[in-house]
C-alpha positions as CSV (number, residue, x, y, z in Angstrom):
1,X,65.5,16.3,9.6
2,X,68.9,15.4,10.7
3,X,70.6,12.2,9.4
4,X,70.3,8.8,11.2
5,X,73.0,6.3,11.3
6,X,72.2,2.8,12.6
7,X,75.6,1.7,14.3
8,X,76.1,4.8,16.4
9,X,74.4,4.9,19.8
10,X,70.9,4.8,20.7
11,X,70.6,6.5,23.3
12,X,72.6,9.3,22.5
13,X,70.5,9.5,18.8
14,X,66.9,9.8,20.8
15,X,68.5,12.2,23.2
16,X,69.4,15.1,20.7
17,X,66.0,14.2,18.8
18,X,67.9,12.5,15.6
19,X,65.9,10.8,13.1
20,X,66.4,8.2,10.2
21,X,66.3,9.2,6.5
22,X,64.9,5.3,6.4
23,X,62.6,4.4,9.3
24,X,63.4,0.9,8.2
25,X,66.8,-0.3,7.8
26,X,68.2,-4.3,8.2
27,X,71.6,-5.5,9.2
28,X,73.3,-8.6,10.9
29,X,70.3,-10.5,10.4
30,X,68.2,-7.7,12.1
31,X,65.5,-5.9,10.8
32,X,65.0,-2.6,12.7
33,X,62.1,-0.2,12.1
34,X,62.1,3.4,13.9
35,X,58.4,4.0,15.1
36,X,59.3,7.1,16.9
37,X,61.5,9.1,18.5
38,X,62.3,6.4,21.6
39,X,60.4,3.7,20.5
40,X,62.6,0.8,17.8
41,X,61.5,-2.0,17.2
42,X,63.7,-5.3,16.1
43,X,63.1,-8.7,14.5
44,X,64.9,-11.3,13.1
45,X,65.1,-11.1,9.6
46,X,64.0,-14.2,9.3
47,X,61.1,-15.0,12.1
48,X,61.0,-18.7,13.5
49,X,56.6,-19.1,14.4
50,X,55.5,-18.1,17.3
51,X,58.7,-16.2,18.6
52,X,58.5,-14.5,22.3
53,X,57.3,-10.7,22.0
54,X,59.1,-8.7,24.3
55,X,58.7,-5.1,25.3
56,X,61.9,-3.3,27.3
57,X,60.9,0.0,28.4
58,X,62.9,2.2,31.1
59,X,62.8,6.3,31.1
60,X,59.4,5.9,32.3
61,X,60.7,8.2,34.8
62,X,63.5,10.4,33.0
63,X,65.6,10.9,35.8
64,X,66.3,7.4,36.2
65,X,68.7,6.7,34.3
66,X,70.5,3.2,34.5
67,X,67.4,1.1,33.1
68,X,68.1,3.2,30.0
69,X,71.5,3.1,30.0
70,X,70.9,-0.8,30.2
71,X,68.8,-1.0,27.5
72,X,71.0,1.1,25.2
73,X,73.9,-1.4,25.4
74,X,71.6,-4.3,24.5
75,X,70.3,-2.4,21.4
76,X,73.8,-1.4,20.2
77,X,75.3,-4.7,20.5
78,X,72.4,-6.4,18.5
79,X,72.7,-3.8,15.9
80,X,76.5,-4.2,16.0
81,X,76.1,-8.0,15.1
82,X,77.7,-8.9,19.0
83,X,74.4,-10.7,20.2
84,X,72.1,-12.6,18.1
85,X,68.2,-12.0,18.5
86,X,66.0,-14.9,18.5
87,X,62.5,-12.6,19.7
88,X,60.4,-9.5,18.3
89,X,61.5,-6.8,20.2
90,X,60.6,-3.5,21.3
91,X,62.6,-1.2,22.9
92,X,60.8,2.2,24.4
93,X,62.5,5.3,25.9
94,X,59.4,6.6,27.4
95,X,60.2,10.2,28.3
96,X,62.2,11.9,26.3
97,X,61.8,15.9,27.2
98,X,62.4,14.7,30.9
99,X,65.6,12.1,30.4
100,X,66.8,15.6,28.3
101,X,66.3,17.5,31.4
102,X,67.5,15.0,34.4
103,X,64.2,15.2,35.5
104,X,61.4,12.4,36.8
105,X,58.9,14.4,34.9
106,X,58.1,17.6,32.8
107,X,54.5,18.4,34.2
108,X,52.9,15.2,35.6
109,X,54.2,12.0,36.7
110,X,54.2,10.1,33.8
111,X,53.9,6.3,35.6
112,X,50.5,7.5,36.6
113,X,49.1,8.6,32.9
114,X,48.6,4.9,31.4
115,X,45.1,3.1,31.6
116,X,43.7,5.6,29.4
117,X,44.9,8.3,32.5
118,X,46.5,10.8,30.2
119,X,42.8,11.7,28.7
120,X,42.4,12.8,32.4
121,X,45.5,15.6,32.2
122,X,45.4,16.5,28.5
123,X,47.7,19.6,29.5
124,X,50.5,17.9,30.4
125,X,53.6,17.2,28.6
126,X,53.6,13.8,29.3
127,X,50.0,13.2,28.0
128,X,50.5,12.6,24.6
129,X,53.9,10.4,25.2
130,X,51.6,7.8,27.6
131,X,49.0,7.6,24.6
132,X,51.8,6.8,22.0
133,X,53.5,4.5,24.2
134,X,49.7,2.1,24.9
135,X,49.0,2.4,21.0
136,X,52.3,1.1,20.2
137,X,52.6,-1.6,23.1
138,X,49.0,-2.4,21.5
139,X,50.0,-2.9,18.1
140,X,53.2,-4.4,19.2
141,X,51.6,-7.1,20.9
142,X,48.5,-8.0,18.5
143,X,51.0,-9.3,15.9
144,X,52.3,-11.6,18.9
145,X,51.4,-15.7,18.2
146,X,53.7,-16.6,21.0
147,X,54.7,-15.6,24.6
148,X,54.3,-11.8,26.0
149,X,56.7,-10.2,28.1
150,X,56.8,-6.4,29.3
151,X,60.0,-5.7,31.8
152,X,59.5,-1.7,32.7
153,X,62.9,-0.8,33.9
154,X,63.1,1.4,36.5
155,X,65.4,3.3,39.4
156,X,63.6,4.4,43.0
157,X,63.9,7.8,44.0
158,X,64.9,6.4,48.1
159,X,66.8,3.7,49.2
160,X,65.5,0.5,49.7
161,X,65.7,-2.4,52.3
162,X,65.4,-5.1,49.1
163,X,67.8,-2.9,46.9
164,X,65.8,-4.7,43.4
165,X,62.4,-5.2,43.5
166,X,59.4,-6.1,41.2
167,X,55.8,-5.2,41.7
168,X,53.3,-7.4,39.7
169,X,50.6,-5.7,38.5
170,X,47.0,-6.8,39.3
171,X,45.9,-9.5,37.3
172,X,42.4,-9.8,38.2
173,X,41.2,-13.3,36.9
174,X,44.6,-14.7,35.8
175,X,47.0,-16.8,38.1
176,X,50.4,-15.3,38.8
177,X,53.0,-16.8,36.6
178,X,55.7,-18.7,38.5
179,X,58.1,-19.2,36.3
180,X,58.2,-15.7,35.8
181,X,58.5,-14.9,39.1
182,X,62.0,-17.7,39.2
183,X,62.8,-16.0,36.0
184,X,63.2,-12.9,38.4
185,X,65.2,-14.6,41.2
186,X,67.7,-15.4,38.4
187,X,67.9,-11.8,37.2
188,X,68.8,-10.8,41.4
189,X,65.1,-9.9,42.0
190,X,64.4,-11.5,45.1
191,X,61.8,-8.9,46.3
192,X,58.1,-9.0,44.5
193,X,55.1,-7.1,45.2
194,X,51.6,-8.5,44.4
195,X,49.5,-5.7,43.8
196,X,45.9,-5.9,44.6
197,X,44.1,-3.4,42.4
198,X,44.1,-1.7,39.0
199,X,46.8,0.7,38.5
200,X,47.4,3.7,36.3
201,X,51.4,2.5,35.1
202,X,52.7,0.7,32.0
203,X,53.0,-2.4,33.0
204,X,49.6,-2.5,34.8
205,X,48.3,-1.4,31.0
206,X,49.9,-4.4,28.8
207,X,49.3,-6.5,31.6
208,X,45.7,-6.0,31.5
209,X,45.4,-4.6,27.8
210,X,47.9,-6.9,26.0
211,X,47.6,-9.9,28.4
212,X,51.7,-9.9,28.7
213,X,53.2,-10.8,31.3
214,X,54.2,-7.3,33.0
215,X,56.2,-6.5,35.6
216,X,57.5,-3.1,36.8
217,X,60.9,-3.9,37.9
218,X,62.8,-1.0,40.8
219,X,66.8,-1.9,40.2
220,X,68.1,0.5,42.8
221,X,68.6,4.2,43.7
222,X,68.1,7.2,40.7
223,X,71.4,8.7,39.5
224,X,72.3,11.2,36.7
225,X,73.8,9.6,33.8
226,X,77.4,8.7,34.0
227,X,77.3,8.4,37.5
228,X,75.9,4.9,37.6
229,X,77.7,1.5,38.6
230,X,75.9,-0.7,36.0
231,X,77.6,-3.9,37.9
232,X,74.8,-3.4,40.0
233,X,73.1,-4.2,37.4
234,X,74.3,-7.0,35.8
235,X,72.0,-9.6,37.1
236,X,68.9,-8.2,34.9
237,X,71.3,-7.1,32.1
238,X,72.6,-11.0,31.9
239,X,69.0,-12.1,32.1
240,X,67.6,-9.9,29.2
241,X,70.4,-10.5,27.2
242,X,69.6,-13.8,27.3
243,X,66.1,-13.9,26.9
244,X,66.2,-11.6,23.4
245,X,68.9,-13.9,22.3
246,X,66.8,-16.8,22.6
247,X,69.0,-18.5,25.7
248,X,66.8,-21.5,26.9
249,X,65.7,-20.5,30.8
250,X,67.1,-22.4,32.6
251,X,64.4,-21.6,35.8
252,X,64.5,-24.0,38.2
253,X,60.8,-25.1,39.3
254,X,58.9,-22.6,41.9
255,X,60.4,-22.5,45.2
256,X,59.0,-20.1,47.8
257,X,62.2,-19.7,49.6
258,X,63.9,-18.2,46.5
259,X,61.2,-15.3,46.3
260,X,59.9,-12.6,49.1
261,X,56.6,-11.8,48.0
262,X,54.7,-9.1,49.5
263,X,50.9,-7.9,48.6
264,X,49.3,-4.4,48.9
265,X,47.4,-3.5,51.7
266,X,45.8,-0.3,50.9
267,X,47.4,3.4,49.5
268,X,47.9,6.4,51.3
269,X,45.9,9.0,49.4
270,X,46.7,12.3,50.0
271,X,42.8,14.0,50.2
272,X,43.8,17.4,51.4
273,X,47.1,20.3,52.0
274,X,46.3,18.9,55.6
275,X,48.4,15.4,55.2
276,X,50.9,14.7,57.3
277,X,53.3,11.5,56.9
278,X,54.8,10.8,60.0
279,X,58.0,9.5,58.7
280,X,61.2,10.9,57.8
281,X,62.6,12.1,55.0
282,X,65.0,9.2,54.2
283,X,63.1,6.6,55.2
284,X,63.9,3.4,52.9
285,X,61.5,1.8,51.0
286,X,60.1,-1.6,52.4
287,X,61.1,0.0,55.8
288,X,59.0,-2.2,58.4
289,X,56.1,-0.2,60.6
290,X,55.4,-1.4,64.1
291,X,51.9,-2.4,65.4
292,X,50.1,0.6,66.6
293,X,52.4,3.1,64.7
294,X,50.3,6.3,63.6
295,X,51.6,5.9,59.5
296,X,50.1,9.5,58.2
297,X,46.8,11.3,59.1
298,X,44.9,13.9,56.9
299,X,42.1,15.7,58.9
300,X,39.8,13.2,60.7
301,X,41.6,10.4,58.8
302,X,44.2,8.3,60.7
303,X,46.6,5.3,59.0
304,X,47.8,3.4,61.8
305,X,49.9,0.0,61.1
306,X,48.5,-3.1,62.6
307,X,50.0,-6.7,63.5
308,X,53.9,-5.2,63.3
309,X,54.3,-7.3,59.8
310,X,53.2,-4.8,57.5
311,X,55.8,-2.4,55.9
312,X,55.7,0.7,53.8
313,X,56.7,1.5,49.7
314,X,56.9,4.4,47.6
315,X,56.1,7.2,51.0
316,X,56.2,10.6,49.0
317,X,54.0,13.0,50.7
318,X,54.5,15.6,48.4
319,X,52.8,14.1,45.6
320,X,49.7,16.2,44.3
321,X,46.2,16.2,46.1
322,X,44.2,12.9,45.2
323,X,47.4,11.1,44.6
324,X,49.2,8.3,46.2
325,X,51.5,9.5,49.1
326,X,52.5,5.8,49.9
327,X,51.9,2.0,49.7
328,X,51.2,0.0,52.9
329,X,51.9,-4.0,52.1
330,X,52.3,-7.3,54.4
331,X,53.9,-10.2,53.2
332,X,52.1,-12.7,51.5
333,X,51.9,-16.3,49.3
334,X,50.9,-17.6,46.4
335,X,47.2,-19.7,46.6
């Protein structure tokens, strides 16, 4: 087992599979304990009651790689003493074999694995990972006395009309949070999708599971590492930072006008080898679909967009049989 010091980078550490000598360690008023490779947890040393719980988790995806970068910054200036934490914190770096090999996955989209999913592909690599990750957001959470937070940090693999987006996962009986959702126009994340059923993603699973608020937040386009502009993505950078430092929100009350929400209409579901999208290649991400536009077919079944309102997310037709080739959504409001 190869030595672990605290102050050099964290990133870099999980990447070439370093481990501590001490999975517990505490310095500048931090105390840090190393569940796992990816997954650190912070406190203060000295708790105030009922502090926020907040999860960070980005790499979801392992190609996408400025969430992580992102993340790594804000862990290495709290463990360098530059920015104070006033919240229980913890930081995942979901997959670590695929961020190792600039890939979105090893054997199976990992995004679609939570929910208790991964029992469903126990061969894949990813499996396992998806099982850690819900056991620790689990026991991450049940310690929590105050708020719950979940930001899942990720890059699209397209372009996008809305550039930063967040989709809110399906909350069944519980009211969307506004003040989240102003918390998000602060943080340049103008864009937010209400989804409309249960979902097999991270943030759908402490959502529902932990009863945090979860969001699954798309910052921009996927790029290797070091070839990212991170001042793209300073507004959600600024906004974390102050959040884990305990900076008051300063949120104005809900307004509609600051937030575009949208709500999901119904998947695509590729059912056979027969599916055919009839879109092209590059098209962008909330790219608008006119009335009467024949969206995909597969055999006798024919997706055809109605009322010339309703747009389209995440088309990939050449996702696996039985999975989700695309997102049809309208825009919508809050009750």
């Amino acid at each position: 087992m190869k030595p672990f010091h605290p102050a050099k980078d964290f990133l870099s550490l999980t990447l070439q599979a370093l481990t501590p000598e001490q999975p517990q360690w505490q310095q500048h008023g931090i105390h840090a304990h190393w569940l796992a490779p990816g997954l650190l947890e912070l406190r203060p040393a000295h708790p105030a009651a009922n502090l926020e719980h907040i999860l960070l988790s980005a790499g979801v995806h392992g190609n996408e790689t400025a969430p992580i970068e992102v993340l790594s910054g804000i862990v290495n200036d709290l463990l360098a003493g530059s920015l104070p934490l006033h919240a229980r914190l913890l930081v995942a770096l979901g997959n670590i074999p695929a961020m190792q090999a600039g890939k979105r996955f090893i054997d199976y989209d990992m995004n679609r694995l939570f929910n208790g999913q991964h029992a469903s592909q126990p061969q894949a690599a990813e499996a396992a990972r998806a099982g850690e990750l819900e056991q620790a957001a689990q026991q991450f959470f049940s310690r929590a006395t105050g708020p719950r937070r979940h930001y899942d940090l990720h890059t699209a693999i397209r372009g996008s009309v809305f550039e930063r987006f967040a989709i809110y996962p399906y909350l069944h009986d519980r009211q969307h949070n506004r003040e989240q959702l102003m918390w998000l126009a602060q943080a340049d994340i103008h864009t937010v999708l209400l989804h409309s059923k249960p979902a097999a993603t991270f943030s759908y699973f402490t959502s529902q599971h932990c009863q945090a608020d979860a969001f699954t937040l798309e910052l921009g386009k996927a790029r290797p590492f070091g070839q990212n502009d991170l001042g793209r993505f300073s507004g959600i950078d600024k906004a974390l930072r102050q959040l884990v430092s305990g900076q008051p929100c300063t949120a104005a009350p809900y307004d509609a006008s600051q937030v575009q929400l949208f709500r999901a209409s119904y998947d695509l579901i590729k059912h056979s080898g027969d599916f055919v999208l009839h879109l092209a290649d590059e098209v962008e991400n909330f790219t608008a679909l006119p009335d009467g536009m024949l969206i995909a077919e597969d055999g006798d079944i024919r997706h055809i967009a109605k009322g010339g309102e309703e747009r389209i997310l995440f088309p990939n037709p050449r996702v696996s049989i039985g999975l989700r080739a695309g997102i049809i959504i309208a825009p919508t409001t809050l009750d």
